[in-house]
N, C-alpha and C positions, 0 to 999 in steps of 0.2 A: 163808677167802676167798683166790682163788686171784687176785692183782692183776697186771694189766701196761701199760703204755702203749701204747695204739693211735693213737694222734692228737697232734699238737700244732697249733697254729694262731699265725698271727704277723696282726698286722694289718699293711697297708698304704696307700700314702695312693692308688694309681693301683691298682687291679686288673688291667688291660688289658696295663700296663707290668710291674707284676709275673709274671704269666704268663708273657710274651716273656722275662724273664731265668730267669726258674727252667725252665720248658721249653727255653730255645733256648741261654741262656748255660752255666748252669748243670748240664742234661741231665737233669732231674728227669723221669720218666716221667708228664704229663698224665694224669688222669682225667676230669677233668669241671670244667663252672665253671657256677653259677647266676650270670647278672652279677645280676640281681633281687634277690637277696639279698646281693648283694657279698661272695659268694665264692667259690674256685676248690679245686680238691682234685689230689693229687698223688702217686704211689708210691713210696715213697723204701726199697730191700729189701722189707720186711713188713709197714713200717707206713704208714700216711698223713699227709702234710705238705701242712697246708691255709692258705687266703688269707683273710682276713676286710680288704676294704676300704671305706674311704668309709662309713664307722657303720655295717657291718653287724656280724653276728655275735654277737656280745657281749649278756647281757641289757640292757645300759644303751644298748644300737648301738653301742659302742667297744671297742678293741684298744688297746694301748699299740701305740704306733709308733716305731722307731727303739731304739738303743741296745741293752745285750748283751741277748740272748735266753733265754743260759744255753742253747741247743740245742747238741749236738755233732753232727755228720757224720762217720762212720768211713770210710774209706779204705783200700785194704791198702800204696797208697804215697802217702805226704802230698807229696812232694816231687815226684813224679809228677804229682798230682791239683793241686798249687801251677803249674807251671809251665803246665798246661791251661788251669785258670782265671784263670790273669794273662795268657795269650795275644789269652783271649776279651776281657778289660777289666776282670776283676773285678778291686773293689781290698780287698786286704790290707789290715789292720789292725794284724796281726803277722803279720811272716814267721815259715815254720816253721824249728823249733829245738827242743831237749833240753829238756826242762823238769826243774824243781828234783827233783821227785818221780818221775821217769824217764822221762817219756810223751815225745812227739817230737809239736805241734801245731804250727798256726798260725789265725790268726783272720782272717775273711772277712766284708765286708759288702755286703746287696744298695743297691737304688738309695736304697731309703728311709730309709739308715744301719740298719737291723738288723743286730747283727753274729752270725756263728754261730760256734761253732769248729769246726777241720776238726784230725781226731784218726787218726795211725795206727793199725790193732787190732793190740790189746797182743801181745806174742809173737814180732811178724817182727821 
């Protein structure tokens, strides 16, 4: 079996408000939003980065909200892509820096405290 991640989904508590940061702050490329279902879809490179708010999604109607996400965001310059999105408002979590194991990240959280991390690709 040939496996890969197509999707991840994050819950949040405002659908409407998350939209506006991950399209407008953030620059995420828009797909589509059911609000009916509470949720919104999003183009992030090749894969799709989805909204599940307000009990949808989830078989039980819930997302965990807030706190790390464990998602990363690659970048080709993190220090580039830090100083864009601390422009717009977004607030760090951790600024970027060297990490112990040699990677160069920094951590980023939308409005509903989910934090993601934002990772240079390895190499440059």
């Amino acid at each position: 079996m040939d496996w890969k991640i197509g999707y991840v989904i994050v819950g949040v508590k405002d659908l409407e408000r998350a939209i506006e940061f991950y399209r407008d702050v953030i620059g995420f490329e828009f797909v589509h939003a059911a609000p009916e279902f509470h949720f919104a879809e999003f183009k992030v490179g090749d894969r799709r980065f989805s909204l599940a708010g307000g009990g949808g999604g989830g078989g039980d109607g819930t997302h965990k909200v807030g706190g790390n996400t464990g998602i990363g965001f690659v970048v080709a310059d993190v220090d580039a892509a830090y100083e864009k999105l601390t422009a717009n408002g977004v607030e760090f979590t951790m600024k970027p820096e060297k990490m112990p194991w040699g990677g160069y990240m920094g951590m980023f959280a939308d409005p509903d405290g989910n934090v993601f991390y934002l990772d240079q690709v390895h190499g440059q």
